[in-house]
C-alpha positions in Angstrom: -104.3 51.1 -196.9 -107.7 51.4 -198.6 -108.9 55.0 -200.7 -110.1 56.6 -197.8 -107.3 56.9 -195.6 -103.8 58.3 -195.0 -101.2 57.4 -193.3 -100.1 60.2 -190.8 -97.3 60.8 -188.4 -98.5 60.0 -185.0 -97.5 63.6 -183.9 -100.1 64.4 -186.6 -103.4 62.5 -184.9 -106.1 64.2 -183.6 -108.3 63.5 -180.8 -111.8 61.9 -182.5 -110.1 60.9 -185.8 -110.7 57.1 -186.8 -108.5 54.7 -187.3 -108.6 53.1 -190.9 -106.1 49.9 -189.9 -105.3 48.5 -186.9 -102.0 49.2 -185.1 -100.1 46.7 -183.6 -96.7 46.2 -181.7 -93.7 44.9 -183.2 -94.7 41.5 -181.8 -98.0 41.7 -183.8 -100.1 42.6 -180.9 -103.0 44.6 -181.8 -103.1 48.0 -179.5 -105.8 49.5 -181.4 -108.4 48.0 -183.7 -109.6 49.0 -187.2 -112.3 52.1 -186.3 -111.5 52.6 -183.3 -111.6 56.5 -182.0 -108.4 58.3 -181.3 -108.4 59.6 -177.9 -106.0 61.5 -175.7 -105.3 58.6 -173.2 -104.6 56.1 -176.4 -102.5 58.7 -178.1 -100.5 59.1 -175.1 -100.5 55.6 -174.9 -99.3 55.2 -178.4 -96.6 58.0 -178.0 -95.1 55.9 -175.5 -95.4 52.7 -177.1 -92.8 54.5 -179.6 -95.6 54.2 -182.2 -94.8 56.7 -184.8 -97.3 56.2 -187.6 -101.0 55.4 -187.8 -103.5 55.4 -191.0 -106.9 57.2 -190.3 -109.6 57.7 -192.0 -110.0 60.8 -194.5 -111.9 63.4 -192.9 -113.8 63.5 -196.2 -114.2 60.2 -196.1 -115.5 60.0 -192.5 -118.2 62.2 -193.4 -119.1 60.5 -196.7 -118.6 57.2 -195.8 -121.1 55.8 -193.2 -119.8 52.0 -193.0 -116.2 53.8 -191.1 -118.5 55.5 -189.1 -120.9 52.5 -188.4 -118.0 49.9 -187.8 -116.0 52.6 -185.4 -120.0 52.5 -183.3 -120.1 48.4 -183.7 -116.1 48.2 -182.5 -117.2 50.6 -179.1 -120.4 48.3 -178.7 -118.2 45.3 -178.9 -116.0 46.7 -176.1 -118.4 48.0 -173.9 -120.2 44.8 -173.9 -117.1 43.0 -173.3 -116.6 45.0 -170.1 -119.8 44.2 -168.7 -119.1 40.7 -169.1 -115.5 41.1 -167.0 -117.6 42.8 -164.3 -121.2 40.8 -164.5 -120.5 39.6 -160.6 -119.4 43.2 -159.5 -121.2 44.7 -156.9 -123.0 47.6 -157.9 -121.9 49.4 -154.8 -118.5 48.7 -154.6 -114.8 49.7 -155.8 -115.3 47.3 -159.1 -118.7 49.4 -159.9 -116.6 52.9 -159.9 -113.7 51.0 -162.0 -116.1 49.6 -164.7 -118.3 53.3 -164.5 -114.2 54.7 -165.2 -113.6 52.4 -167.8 -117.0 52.3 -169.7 -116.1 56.2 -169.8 -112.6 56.3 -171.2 -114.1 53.6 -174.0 -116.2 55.8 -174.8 -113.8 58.5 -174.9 -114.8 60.9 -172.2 -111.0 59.9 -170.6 -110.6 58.8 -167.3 
């Protein structure tokens, strides 16, 4: 855990706070990466994951630190641009369209 975060109980975590590591399942799988943005679906998800800890990034330390800010915008980038490449041959009229539109949304944590 680096200066400007805390570890917090996941009962603690708050919609929009960043993560400061990445938290992974006891088999090492990462469910959510460094910077990424706490939202209400991934909390929930968490939650029943049986996750019970998470380190975020200081609120202080959000605000005065620009590269946790910039690196949470390059992580959503990254996984907005990797959805458009699963859905490049979707029509843009069909069922795929509205899942990728849903899915674009809930990255960028409007939820679903």
């Amino acid at each position: 855990m680096n200066s400007g975060s805390r570890e917090i109980a996941l009962e603690q975590a708050q919609e929009g706070m960043l993560l400061a590591q990445a938290l992974s399942d006891a088999g090492g799988a990462v469910l959510l990466a460094q910077g990424a943005t706490l939202t209400a679906a991934n909390l929930a998800a968490l939650r029943r994951r049986g996750v019970e800890r998470c380190s975020v990034v200081a609120e202080d330390e959000a605000e005065a630190d620009p590269a946790a800010l910039e690196n949470a915008e390059r992580e959503r980038a990254r996984q907005l641009a990797r959805l458009q490449w699963l859905f490049r041959a979707t029509p843009p009229d069909g069922p795929g369209a509205q899942l990728l539109a849903l899915l674009q949304r809930y990255r960028q944590g409007g939820g679903a």
